[in-house]
Residue frames as qw, qx, qy, qz and C-alpha x, y, z in Angstrom:
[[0.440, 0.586, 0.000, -0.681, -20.08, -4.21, -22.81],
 [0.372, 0.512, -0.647, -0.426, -18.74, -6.55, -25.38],
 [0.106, -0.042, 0.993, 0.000, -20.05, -9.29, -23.91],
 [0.491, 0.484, 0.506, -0.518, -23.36, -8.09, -23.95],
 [0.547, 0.547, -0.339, -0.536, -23.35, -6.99, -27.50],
 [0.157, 0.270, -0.943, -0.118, -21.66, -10.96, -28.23],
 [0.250, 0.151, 0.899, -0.327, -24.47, -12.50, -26.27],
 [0.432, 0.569, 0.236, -0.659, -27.09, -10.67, -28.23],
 [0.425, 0.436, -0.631, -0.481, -25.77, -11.53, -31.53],
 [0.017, 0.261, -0.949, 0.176, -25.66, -15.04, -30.49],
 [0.361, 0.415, 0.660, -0.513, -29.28, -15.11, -29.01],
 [0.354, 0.610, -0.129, -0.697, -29.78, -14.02, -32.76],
 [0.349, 0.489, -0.681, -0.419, -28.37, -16.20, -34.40],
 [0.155, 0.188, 0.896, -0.373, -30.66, -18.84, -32.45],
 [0.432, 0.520, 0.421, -0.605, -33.72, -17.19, -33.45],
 [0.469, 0.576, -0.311, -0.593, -32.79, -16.95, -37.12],
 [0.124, 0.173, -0.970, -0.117, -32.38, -20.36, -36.95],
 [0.133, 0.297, 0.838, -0.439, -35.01, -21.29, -35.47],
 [0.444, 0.593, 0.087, -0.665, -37.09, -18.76, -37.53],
 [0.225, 0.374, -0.717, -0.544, -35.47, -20.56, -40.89],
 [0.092, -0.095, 0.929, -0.345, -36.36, -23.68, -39.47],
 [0.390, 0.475, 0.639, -0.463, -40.44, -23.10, -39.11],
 [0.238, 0.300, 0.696, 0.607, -40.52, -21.40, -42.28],
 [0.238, -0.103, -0.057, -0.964, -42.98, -18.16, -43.12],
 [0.565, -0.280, -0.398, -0.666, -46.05, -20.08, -43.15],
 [0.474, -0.235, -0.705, 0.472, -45.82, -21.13, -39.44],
 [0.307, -0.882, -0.347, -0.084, -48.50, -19.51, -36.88],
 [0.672, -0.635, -0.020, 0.380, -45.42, -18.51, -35.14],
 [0.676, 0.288, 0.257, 0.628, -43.53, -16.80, -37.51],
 [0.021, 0.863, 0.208, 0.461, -44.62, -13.20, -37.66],
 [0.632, -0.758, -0.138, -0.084, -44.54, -13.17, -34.15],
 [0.843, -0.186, 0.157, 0.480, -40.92, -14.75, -33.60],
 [0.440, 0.601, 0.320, 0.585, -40.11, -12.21, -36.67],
 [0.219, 0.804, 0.055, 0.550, -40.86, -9.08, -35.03],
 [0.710, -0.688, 0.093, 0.118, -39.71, -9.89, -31.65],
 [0.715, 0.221, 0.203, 0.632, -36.19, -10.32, -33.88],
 [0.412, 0.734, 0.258, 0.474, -36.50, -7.05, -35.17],
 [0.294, -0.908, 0.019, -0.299, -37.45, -5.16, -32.54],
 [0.856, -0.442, 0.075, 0.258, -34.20, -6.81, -30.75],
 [0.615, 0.182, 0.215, 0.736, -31.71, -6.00, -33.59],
 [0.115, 0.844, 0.115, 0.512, -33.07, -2.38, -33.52],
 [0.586, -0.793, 0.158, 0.053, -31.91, -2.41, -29.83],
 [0.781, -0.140, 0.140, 0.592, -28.67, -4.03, -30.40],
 [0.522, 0.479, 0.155, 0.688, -28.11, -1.70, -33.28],
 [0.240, -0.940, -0.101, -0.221, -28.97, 1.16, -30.79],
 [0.773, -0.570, 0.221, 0.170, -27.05, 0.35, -28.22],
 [0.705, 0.129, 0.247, 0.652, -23.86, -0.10, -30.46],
 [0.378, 0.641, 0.320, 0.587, -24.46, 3.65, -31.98],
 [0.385, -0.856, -0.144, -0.315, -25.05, 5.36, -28.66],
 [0.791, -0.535, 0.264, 0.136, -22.59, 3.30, -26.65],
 [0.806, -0.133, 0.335, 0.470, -19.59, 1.29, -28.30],
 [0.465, 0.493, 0.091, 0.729, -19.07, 3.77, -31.90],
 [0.012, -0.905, 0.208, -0.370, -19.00, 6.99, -30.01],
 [0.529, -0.723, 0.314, 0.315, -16.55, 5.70, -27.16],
 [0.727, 0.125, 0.452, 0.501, -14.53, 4.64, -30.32],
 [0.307, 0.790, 0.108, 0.519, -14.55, 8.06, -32.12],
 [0.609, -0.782, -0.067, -0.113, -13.91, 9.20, -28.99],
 [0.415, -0.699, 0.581, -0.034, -10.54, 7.12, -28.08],
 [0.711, 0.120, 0.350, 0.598, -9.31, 5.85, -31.42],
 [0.030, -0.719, 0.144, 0.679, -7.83, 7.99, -33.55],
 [0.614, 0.549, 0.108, -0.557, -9.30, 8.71, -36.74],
 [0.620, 0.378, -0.641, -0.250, -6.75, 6.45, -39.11],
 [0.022, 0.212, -0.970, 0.120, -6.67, 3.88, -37.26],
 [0.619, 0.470, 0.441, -0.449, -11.20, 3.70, -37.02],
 [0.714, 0.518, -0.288, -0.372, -10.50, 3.76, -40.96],
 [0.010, -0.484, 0.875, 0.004, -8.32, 0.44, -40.45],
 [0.294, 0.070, 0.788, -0.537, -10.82, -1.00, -38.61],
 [0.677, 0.388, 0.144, -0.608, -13.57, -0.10, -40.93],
 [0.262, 0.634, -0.645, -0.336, -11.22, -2.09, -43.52],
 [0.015, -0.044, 0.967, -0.250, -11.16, -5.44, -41.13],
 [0.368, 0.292, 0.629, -0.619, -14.49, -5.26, -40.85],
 [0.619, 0.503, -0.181, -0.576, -15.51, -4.95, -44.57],
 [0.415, 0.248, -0.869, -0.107, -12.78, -7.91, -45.60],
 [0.329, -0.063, 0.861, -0.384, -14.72, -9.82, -42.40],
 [0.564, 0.370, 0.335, -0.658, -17.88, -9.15, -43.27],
 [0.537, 0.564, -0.535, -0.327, -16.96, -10.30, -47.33],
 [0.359, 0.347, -0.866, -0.021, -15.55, -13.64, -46.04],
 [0.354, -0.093, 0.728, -0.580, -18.12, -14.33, -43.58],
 [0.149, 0.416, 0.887, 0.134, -21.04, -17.39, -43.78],
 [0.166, -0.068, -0.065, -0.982, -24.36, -15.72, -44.80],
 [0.678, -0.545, -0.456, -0.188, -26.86, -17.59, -42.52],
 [0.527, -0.613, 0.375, -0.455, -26.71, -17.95, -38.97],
 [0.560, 0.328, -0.703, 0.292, -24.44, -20.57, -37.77],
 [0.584, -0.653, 0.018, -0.482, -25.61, -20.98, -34.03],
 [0.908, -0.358, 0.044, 0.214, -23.59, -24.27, -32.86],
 [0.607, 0.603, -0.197, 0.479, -20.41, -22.40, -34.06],
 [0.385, -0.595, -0.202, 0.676, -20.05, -20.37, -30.75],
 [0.063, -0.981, -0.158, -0.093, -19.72, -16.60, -30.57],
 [0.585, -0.603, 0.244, 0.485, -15.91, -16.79, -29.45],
 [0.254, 0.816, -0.383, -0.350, -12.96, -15.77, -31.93],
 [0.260, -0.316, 0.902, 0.138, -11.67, -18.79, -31.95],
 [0.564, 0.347, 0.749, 0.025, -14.73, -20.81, -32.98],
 [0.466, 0.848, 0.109, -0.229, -15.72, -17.55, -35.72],
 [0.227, 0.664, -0.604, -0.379, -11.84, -18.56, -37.37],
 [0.203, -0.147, 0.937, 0.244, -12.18, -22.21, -37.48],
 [0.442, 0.548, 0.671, -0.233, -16.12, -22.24, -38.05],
 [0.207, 0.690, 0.154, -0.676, -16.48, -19.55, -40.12],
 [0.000, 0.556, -0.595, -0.580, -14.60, -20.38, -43.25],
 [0.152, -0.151, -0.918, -0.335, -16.13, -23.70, -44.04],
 [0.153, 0.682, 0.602, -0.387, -19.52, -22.08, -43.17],
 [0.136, 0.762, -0.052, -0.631, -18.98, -19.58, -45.49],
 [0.140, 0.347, -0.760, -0.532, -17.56, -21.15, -48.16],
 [0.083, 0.267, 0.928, -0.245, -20.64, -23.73, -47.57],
 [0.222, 0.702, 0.567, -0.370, -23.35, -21.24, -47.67],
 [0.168, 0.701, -0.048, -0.691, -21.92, -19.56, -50.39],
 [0.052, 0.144, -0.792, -0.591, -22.29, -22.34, -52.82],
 [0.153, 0.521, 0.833, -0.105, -25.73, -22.98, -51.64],
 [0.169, 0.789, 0.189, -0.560, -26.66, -19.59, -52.20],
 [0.216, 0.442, -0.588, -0.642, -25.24, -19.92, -56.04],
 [0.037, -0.094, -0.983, -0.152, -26.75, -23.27, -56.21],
 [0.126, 0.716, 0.592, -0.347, -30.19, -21.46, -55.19],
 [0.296, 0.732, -0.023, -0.613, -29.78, -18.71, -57.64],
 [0.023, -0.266, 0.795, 0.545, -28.77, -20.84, -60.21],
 [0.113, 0.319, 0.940, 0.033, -31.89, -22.88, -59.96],
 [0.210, 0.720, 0.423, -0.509, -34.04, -19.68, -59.59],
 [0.050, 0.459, -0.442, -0.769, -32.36, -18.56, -62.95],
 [0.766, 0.258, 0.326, -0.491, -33.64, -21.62, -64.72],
 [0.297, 0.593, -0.737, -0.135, -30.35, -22.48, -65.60],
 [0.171, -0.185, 0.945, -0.210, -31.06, -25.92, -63.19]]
């Protein structure tokens, strides 16, 4: 089950690349776009139906609020593009991740700075 849900992300983070890539005003865009969507609504299904209820299920309730904890500090330190040659493993998401993140979060100040009209 967790590989599936890994492989999906993954295939995702391919497409949003690939979507960045062409850019909105590509014939292909929309398309590519809602074929995305309609995927992440599945994933996100599929996680809500499947993986959190066996987990309410057969964690006990402090230890899901731990979790929710790891997951917020992840989520806070993670890149904020799509990173596709990184891999999908744990290993590659602790050595990639940081200088991807710390990367895309100065572009993403260096783009709002410029949109401010401070640049």
């Amino acid at each position: 089950m967790v590989d599936d849900r890994l492989n999906e992300e993954d295939e995702a983070k391919h497409v949003l690349s690939e979507l960045h890539n062409l850019g909105v005003d590509h014939a292909d865009f929309d398309s590519k776009f809602d074929s995305l969507a309609e995927s992440v609504r599945a994933h996100a299904d599929r996680e809500e139906q499947k993986e959190f209820a066996q987990l309410r299920e057969n964690v006990p309730e402090e230890r899901l609020g731990s979790m929710a904890g790891a997951v917020r500090t992840a989520e806070a330190i993670a890149p904020t593009r799509p990173h596709p040659m990184a891999g999908e493993s744990a290993a590659a998401n602790v050595l990639a991740g940081p200088p991807a993140a710390l990367f895309d979060r100065v572009r993403d100040a260096v783009r709002d700075w410029n949109k401010s009209g401070s640049g």
